[in-house]
N, C-alpha and C positions, 0 to 999 in steps of 0.2 A: 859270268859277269862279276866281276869284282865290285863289291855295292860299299869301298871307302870314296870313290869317286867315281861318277855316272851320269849319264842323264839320258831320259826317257823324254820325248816328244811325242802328244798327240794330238793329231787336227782333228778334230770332231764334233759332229753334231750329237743333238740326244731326239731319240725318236718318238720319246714323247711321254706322257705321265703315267702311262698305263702300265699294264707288267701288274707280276705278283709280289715282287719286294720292295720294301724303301728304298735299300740300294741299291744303286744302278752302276755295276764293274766298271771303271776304264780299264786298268792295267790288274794283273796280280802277280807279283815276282816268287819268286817259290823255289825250293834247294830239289825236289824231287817230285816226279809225277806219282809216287801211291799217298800226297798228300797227309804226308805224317814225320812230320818236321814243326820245329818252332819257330826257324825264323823266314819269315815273309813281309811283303812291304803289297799291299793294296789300295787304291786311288780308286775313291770311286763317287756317283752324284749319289747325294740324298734327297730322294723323290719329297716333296713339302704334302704332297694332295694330290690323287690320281685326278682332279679338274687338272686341264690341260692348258688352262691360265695362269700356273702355277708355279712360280719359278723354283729350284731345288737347289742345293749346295755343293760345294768339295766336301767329301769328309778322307781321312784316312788313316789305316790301322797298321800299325809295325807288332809284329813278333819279332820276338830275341827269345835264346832262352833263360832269358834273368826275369822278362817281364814281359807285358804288353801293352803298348800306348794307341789311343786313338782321338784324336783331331776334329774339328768343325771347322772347314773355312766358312766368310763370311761372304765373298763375292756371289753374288743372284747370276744363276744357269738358267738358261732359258730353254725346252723344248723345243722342236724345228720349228712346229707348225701356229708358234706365237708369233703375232704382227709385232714390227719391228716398237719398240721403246727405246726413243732416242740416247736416252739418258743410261739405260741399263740394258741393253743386247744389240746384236748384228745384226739388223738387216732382218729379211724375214727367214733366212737359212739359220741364225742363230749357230754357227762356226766360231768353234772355240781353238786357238793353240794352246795346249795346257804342258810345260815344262814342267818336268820334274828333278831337278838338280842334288848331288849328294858331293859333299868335295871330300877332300882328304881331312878336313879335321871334324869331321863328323857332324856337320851341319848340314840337314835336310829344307830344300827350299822348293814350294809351288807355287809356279807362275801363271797368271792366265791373260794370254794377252785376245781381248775381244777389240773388234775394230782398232787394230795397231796402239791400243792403249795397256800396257800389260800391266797387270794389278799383281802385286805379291800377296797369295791370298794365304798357304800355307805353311808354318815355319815352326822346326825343331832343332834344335841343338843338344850337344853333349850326347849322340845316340852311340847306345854300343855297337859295335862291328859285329855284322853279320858273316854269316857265312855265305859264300858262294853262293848266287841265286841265277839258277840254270831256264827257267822257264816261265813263262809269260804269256799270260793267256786271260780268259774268261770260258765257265761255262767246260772246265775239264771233266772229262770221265776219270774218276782215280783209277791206279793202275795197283795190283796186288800190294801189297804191305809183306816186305820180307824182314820187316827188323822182328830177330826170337825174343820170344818170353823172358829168357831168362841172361840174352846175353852169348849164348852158345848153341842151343839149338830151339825146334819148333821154331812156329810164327806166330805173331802177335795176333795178326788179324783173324779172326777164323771164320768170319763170312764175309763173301760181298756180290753184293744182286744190283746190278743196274738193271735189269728190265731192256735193255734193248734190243731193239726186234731181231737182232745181230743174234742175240745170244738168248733167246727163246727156243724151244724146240721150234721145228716146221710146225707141227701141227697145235701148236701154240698148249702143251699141257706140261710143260717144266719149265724153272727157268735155271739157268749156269751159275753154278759158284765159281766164281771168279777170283776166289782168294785162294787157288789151288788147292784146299779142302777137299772138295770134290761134294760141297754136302747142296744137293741138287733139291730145287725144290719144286715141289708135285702142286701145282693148280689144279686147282678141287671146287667141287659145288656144281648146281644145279645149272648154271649158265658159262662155265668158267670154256675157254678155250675158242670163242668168237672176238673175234678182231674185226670182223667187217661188216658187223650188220649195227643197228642204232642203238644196239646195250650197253648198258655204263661197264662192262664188262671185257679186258684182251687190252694189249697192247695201244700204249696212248703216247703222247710226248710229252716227256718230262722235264725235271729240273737240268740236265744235261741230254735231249734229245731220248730218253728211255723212259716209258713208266708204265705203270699196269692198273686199269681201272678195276674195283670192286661193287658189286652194287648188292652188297649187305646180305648177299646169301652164298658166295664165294670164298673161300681164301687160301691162300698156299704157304703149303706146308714141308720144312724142310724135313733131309735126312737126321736119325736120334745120332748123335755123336756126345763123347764123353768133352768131347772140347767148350761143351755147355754148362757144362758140370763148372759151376763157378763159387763151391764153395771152398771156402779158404783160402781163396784166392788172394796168395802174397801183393801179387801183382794189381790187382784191382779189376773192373770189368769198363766196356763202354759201349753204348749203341751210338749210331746215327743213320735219322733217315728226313728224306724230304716227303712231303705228305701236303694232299690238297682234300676238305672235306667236302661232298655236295650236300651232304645232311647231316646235320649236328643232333645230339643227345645222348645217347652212351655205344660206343663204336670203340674196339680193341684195334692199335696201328699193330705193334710188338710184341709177343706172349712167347716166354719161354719158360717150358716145364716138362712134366712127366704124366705119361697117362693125363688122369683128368685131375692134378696137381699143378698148381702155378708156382714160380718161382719166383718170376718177374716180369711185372707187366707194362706197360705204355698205352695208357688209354685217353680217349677225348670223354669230359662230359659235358654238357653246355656249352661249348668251346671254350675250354678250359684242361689243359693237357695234365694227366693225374699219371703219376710212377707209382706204382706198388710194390715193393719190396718187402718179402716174408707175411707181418702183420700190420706195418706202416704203411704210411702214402706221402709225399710229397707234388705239391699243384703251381701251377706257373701256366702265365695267360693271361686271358683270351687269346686266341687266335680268330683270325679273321675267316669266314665261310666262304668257300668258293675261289680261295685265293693259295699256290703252294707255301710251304712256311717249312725252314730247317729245323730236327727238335735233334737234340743231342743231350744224351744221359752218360754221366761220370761218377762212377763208382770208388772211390778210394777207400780199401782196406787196411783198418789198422790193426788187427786183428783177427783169428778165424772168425769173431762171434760180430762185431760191430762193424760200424763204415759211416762216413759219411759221403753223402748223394748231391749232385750239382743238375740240374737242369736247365739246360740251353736251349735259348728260343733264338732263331735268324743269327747262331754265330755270338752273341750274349748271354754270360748269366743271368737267369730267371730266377731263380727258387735255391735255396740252396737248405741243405740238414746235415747240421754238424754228428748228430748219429743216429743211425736206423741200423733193425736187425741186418745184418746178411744173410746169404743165401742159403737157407737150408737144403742139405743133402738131398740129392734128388737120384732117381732111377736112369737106370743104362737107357731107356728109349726119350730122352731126355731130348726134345727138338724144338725148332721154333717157327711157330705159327703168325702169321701174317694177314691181319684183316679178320678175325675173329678171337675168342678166348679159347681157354686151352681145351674148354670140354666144347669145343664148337659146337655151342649151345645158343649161345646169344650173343652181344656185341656185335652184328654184323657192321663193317666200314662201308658204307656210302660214298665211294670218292677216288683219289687216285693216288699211291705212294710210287717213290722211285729213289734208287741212290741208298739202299739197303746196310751198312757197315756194321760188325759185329767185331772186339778185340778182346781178348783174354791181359788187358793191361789199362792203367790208366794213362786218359789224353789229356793235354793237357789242355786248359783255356785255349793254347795258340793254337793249338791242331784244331780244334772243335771250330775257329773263328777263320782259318785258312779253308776247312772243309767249305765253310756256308760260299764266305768269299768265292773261290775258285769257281764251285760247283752249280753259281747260278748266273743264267743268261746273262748280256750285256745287251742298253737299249742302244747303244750309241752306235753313229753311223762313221766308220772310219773315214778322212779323206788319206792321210798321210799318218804312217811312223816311225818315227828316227830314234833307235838307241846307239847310245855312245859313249 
């Protein structure tokens, strides 16, 4: 699709206040399915109050790769299952047509017409020209990451676990590295490889249809690869994963190290999401219990010895440190653990993660805001859509 002049059409309803994010997808445009690109164009509601009284918004985000912009419209979205308000929704089906217009001189225009009255809610000019945006969805599985480290060879990504029942062993005790790596990772612990009996334990549905509950005496553990090895890393480092807690207080999502050496960690404490790197910490939060939430960590190296560290909450900067140690040297059995710390000791996770991503490079804001975007559910109910 050429995105200097377009337009996107959707008839739709929203199925109501509930769900795990504020955001609610309609569309997401996007240059590639391994979701590691900067430029993208997302539409989507902003949930006001899981009460179901509750009316929610337009909002929406553009990547380029100069920048990234995001929007509030101001028109009131109504869930299906609100009685009609004369003045402010359709009917009791609450059926929106929501246009999305881009012309040739780089003016971006949303419309929303409810009961034949269409409201121009959201509006951008002067945007720069993206690139090609091939696909269109909500709710993607990212697909491998083949851009190299350095430009010529290797690959950027060096892990990726979605957890889908797909890609679990049979007898549910590994799960597939998906980023061609091959680095497979072994479910472990006292209860680990039951998917059908009532333990918070096996194969669950996640942030894209895939996840794997833990219930804090569990956790899986990858193959030691040197592709962990992230010091001096020119390039930078970056995790992302999606995560839902049932119990909060101190719980490891992320741990990557050597032996019973930590290098780098992602933990919750009080619902409160903590990075640990070398001797430092950086915290960003609350998160909310019981509900999934995207956390993404960006590493920018400016040197072997220092860096500064970004922490993303739901696709936004959270937390941000302009310098913390980097990575110290770590040993050839250097692998990443998941759902507990490195000397699986304590930290046990209470809960459920899914949508697992590991890079040997830095991502940028737009990638980390594309990942959240794409990779979670849409409440809306399609009737019609017209691109053109």
């Amino acid at each position: 699709m050429k995105t200097v002049d377009f337009l996107v059409e959707n008839v739709v309803r929203f199925g109501g206040n509930s769900g795990d994010y504020n955001e609610q997808p309609i569309y997401v445009l996007t240059n590639n399915r391994a979701l590691t690109g900067n430029d993208f164009i997302a539409l989507y509601r902003i949930r006001q109050s899981v009460n179901e009284s509750e009316s929610g918004s337009l909002g929406m985000t553009i990547g380029t790769t100069g920048t990234m912009i995001s929007v509030t419209g101001a028109k009131t979205l109504y869930p299906e299952s609100i009685s009609a308000d004369t003045n402010t929704s359709t009917a009791n089906s609450n059926q929106y047509t929501i246009s999305t217009v881009m012309n040739k001189g780089n003016r971006l225009d949303v419309i929303v017409n409810d009961s034949d009255l269409p409201v121009g809610d959201l509006s951008l000019t002067g945007l720069q020209s993206l690139n090609d945006l091939n696909y269109i969805g909500t709710g993607i599985r990212p697909f491998p990451d083949t851009l190299s480290t350095d430009g010529t060879t290797g690959k950027a990504q060096v892990l990726l676990y979605t957890y889908n029942r797909e890609e679990l062993s049979s007898s549910l005790t590994s799960v597939v590295d998906r980023s061609g790596n091959e680095l497979l990772g072994e479910i472990k612990g006292t209860a680990s490889g039951d998917a059908t009996s009532a333990t918070v334990t096996g194969w669950t549905f996640g942030a894209t249809d895939g996840g794997f509950r833990f219930d804090g005496a569990s956790w899986i553990e990858s193959a030691s690869s040197s592709l962990f090895n992230a010091s001096g890393q020119s390039n930078g480092y970056s995790l992302m994963t999606h995560a839902k807690f049932a119990a909060t207080g101190n719980s490891s999502l992320l741990t990557i190290g050597s032996s019973a050496s930590e290098v780098l960690a992602i933990k919750e404490k009080s619902g409160v999401i903590e990075l640990t790197m070398g001797t430092q910490t950086l915290t960003a939060g609350p998160v909310d219990l019981g509900r999934w939430f995207h956390v993404g960590v960006v590493v920018e190296s400016s040197s072997a010895s220092t860096s500064g560290a970004t922490i993303f909450i739901n696709g936004f900067s959270a937390s941000f440190s302009a310098a913390m140690n980097f990575f110290p040297v770590v040993n050839s059995d250097t692998r990443l653990i998941i759902g507990k710390d490195i000397a699986l000791v304590v930290s046990g996770l209470t809960g459920s993660i899914s949508n697992t991503r590991i890079f040997n490079r830095t991502l940028s804001a737009q990638e980390v805001a594309l990942n959240y975007f794409s990779t979670i559910p849409s409440y809306m109910i399609a009737d019609s859509l017209k691109i053109g």
